[in-house]
Structure formats: structure tokens, C-alpha cells
C-alpha positions as CSV (number, residue, x, y, z in Angstrom):
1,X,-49.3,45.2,-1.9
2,X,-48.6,42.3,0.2
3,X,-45.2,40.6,0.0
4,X,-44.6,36.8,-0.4
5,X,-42.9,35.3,1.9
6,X,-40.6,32.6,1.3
7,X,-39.4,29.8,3.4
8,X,-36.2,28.3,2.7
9,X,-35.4,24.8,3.4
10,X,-31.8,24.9,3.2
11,X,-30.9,22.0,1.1
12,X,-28.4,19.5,2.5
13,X,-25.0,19.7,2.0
14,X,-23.4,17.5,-0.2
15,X,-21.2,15.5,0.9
16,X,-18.0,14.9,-0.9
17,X,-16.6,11.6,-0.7
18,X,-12.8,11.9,-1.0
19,X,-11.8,8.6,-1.3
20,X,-8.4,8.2,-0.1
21,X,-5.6,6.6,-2.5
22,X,-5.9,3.0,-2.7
23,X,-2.7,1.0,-1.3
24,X,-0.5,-1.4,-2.9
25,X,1.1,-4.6,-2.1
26,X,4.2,-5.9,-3.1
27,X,4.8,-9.7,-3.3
28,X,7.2,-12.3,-3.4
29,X,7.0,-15.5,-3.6
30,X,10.8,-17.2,-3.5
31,X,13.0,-19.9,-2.6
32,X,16.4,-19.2,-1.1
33,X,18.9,-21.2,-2.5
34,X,22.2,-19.4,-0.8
35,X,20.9,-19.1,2.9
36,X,24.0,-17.9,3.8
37,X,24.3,-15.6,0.9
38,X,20.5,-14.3,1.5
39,X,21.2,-12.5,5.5
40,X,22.7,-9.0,3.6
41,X,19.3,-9.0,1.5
42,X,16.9,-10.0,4.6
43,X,18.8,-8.1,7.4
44,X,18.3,-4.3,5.3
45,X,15.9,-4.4,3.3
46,X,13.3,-2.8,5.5
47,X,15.5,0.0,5.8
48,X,14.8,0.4,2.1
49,X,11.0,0.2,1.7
50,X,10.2,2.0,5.5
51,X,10.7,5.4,4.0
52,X,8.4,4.7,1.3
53,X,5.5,4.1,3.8
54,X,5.7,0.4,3.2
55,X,5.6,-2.1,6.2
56,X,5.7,-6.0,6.1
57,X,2.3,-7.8,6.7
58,X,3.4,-11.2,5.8
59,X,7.1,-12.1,5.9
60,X,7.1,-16.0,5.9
61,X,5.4,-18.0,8.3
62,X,3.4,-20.8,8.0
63,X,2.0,-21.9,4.2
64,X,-0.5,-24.3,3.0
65,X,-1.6,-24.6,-0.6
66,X,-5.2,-25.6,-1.3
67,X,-4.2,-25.3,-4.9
68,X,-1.4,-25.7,-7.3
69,X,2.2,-25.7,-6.2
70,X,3.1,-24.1,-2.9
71,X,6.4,-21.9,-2.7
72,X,8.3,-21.8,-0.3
73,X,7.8,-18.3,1.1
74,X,5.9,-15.8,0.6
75,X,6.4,-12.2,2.0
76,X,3.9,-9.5,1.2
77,X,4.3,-5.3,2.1
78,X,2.3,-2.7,2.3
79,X,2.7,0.7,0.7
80,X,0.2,3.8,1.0
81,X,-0.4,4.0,-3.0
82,X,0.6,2.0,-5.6
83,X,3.1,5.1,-6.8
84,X,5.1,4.5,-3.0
85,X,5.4,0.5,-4.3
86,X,6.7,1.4,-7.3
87,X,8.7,3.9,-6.5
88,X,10.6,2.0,-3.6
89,X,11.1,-1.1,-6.4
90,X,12.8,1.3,-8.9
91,X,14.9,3.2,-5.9
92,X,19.1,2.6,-5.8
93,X,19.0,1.1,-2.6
94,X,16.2,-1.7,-3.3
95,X,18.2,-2.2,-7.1
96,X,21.3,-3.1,-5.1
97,X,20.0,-5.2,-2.3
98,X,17.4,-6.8,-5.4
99,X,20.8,-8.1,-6.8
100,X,21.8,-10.0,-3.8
101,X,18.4,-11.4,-4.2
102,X,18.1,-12.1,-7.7
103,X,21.9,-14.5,-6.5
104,X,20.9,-16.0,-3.3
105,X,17.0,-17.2,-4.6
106,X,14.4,-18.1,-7.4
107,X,11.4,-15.9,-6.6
108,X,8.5,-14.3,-9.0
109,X,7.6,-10.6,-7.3
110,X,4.4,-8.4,-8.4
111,X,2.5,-5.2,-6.7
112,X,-0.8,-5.3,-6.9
113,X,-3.3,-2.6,-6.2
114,X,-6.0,-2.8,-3.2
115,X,-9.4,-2.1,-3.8
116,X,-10.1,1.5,-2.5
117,X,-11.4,1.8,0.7
């Protein structure tokens, strides 16, 4: 008796797509009405959000609006996941320097998540 021989092709290997976690952006959009009162908040508060991975991308600069009513600054950071952003937001040192904030400005903040990658 003959045997079969079988060739083998092997298949290709799938590939697994691990889609790294998709970042987060935290923004503000204020107006300082203390400017004096704002320098504590402005001077530390990258010391607060560094060890959460975040890292300004915007921090004022120039503005136009093309629609509706322009702020007067807008400051945007970065943070690896959305979990990082939120978790710097809710940490003691952000709550206390938030305060000085909340005195020295008018401002509406939000985190948004970024499309994964």
C-alpha cells in the first residue's frame, strides 16, 4: 500500500491587532479675572498632571473663532488614556490648585477621548 502524501501550506499567521489605549484630552477654555491671583495655579500645575503622563499641547496662544463666541484661552493636555485624565482631575494636588482656579477665572473644562489609533 502506497502512502498519501500531504503537502502542507502553512496557513498564515494571524495577526493580532492590539490596538493601544486611546488618549485623552483635557480642556479648558477660561478667562482669568485675578491675573495676579492666577500665577500659583499656572506656575504648578504641570507638576500635577506630568506624573499622570499628561503634557500640554495647547496652552494659550493665538485664537480666532470662525464660529460662535471666542474665549479667551484655551489650553488643551494630553494624557495616555482617558483613565490617566481622569484620574489626575480627581487627584489632591489638582483639587487644591483647581481651587485657586475656580477664584482667579471663569472657565468650562471637559476630557474628551481620541479616536484610537
Amino acid at each position: 500500500m502506497m502512502a498519501a502524501v500531504v503537502a502542507t501550506t502553512p496557513l498564515p499567521a494571524l495577526a493580532q491587532t492590539v490596538q493601544p489605549p486611546a488618549s485623552a484630552i483635557y480642556v479648558a477654555e477660561f478667562e482669568v479675572t485675578d491675573m495676579d491671583g492666577i500665577k500659583p495655579y499656572s506656575a504648578n500645575v504641570e507638576s500635577t498632571f506630568a506624573p499622570f503622563g499628561g503634557r500640554f499641547i495647547v496652552r494659550g496662544g493665538r485664537l480666532v473663532s470662525q464660529e460662535g463666541m471666542a474665549t479667551k484661552r484655551i489650553v488643551m493636555i494630553e494624557f495616555p488614556s482617558f483613565e490617566q485624565a481622569q484620574a489626575w482631575y480627581d487627584s489632591a494636588a489638582y483639587t487644591e490648585l483647581r481651587r485657586i482656579r475656580h477664584r482667579t477665572a471663569t472657565s468650562k473644562v471637559f476630557t474628551v477621548e481620541e479616536l484610537a489609533r
